[in-house]
C-alpha angles and dihedrals in degrees: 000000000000091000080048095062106038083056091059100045088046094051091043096062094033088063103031092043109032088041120093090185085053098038089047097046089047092046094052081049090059102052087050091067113090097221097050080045085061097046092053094043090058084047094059093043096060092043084061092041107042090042091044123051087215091187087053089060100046087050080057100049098038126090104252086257091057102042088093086065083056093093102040089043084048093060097040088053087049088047092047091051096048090055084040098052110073087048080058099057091045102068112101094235091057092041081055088056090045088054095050102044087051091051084046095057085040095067107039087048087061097042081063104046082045090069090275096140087153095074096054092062100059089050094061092259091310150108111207142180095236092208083154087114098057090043084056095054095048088054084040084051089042089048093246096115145006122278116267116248118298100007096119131238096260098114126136139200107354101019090068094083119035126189088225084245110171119211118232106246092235087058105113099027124144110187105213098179129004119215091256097067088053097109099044100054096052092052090051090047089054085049099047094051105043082043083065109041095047091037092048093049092037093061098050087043087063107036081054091043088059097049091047093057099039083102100191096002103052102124090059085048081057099055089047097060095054087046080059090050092049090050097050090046092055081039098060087045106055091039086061102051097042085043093049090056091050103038090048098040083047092055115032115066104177111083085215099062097053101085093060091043099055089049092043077054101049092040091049099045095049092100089054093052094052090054080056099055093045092063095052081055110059099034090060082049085056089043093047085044099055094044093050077061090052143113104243132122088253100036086052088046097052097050089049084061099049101042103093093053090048089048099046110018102046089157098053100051089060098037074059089051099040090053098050081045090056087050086053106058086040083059097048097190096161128032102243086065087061094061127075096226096052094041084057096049092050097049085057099049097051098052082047087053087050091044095058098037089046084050099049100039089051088058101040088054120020095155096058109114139197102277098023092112097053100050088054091047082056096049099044089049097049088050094063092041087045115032120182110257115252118246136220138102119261 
């Protein structure tokens, strides 16, 4: 279990963190989210604010009779962009530039954990979010500046008549690792991902390990192993809700921010979660597995159905199989049915699943025929219409 977990944390952060498909998709998810709309907005806002004396400006631009309304105009502009600016963040163009700027630091990001040293040097020792483009456009759209390159001359109110403000090229700029960490993130990006792979073969060595070995009891070792699988799905789970709480509460001061921080959480644990689920699913499909090889009434049952098909249409049972199994990976529902080598161990898990259970079923009842079940079914169902009547004298 514990081999188990430690699998699932470690591949989680190898392939939400050291995956810049992953990274970008869950980046252009968070700025759909209104509240994390309104944190960077206000993020935006204070880097025009604190690299441009605004009231400055608008002494500049005012007759001398109106300079005294400098201080009172400059608030009301700071109050106006930060109403402005998570409309801002929610058109789809800027939502484009978001997605890009967060695939560029990606990258670059990665180029450097990869052994790239020489990135971080022409970045001044960082690796930054460049989000400057998308600061410019919300002073173009305040009047304060022009508008950046390309961003076309369609601007209303307020953008008609600009104070000629330039934007320091540093404003918008979220640092995301300083020179001086680079070591140790690329130690901890070797960890992390020699921590998955081992952790991740090392848990299904010894699941199997353990089935191998059950001896006479192997099918409730198998039940027991997707029981496993069920309990470190809920585990993760619930480690992430009751984690995220914490995590976020312990960090985030400002009453204001944790919205946004709770919802930055949840969207950027959701691949986490559906490893999660995943493994809830798959463990109930071991469970349901090893009790379709069981002993019970309606396992028994159930064999004694299929078998003539298993016995004489061989064909048939996996083209089945092979069909619900298409449905399946066109669905997606977990990650691991989005990736070729899994899609391929599981394929051969489960023909390896039909071929037992054919086996076993053909030589448990080699007498079932083709229309067996059904008669049963009939005369079951006209007993109970039709019960014998009870004897005795009165």
């Amino acid at each position: 279990m514990i081999c188990g977990l430690i699998a699932i944390l470690s591949t989680y952060v190898r392939r939400q963190a050291l995956d810049t498909n992953n990274w970008t998709n869950t980046s252009t998810k968070l700025l759909e989210d209104k509240n994390i709309q309104n944190a960077l907005g206000a993020f935006m806002v204070d880097s025009i604010f604190s690299n441009v004396d605004v009231k400055t400006q608008l002494e500049g631009a005012l007759p001398p009779q109106a300079q005294a309304l400098a201080g009172p105009a400059s608030a009301g502009l700071r109050e106006l962009a930060g109403r402005a600016a998570p409309e801002l963040l929610a058109r789809p163009r800027v939502q484009d530039a978001w997605r890009a700027a967060n695939r560029a630091a990606h990258l670059q990001l990665m180029a450097i954990l990869n052994g790239g040293g020489n990135t971080v040097s022409t970045q001044n020792g960082e690796v930054v979010l460049n989000l400057h483009n998308l600061v410019q456009q919300l002073a173009s759209n305040l009047g304060l500046s022009a508008p950046p390159a390309g961003a076309g001359q369609q601007l209303s109110g307020a953008a008609q008549n600009r104070l000629g403000v330039t934007l320091p090229a540093s404003s918008g700029q979220l640092v995301i690792m300083r020179a001086k960490q680079l070591k140790t993130a690329q130690d901890i990006a070797k960890l992390i991902r020699h921590i998955s792979i081992i952790f991740t073969i090392l848990t299904f060595v010894l699941f199997a390990a353990a089935i191998a070995l059950a001896g006479g009891w192997r099918r409730l070792a198998l039940r027991s192993t997707g029981w496993c699988f069920v309990g470190l799905g809920i585990a993760v789970l619930l480690v992430r809700r009751v984690a995220g709480n914490q995590i976020v509460d312990g960090l985030v001061n400002a009453e204001s921010i944790k919205p946004a921080a709770h919802d930055a959480w949840n969207i950027g644990t959701s691949l986490l979660r559906a490893i999660a689920i995943a493994f809830v699913i798959y463990g109930l499909v071991i469970v349901i597995a090893a009790w379709m090889a069981g002993p019970t009434s309606s396992a028994t049952a159930m064999r004694r159905a299929l078998t003539p098909t298993f016995r004489d249409h061989p064909v048939r049972t996996y083209a089945v199989a092979g069909f619900l199994y298409l449905l399946v990976l066109l669905w997606g529902p977990t990650p691991a049915l989005r990736e070729l080598v899994p899609i391929l161990i599981i394929a051969a898990l489960l023909v390896l699943g039909i071929e037992i259970l054919r086996r076993q079923a053909t030589l448990e009842f080699p007498d079932a025929h083709a229309g067996d079940t059904a008669k049963r079914l009939r005369a079951w169902w006209h007993a109970r219409r039709h019960p014998a009547p009870t004897g005795g004298a009165v």
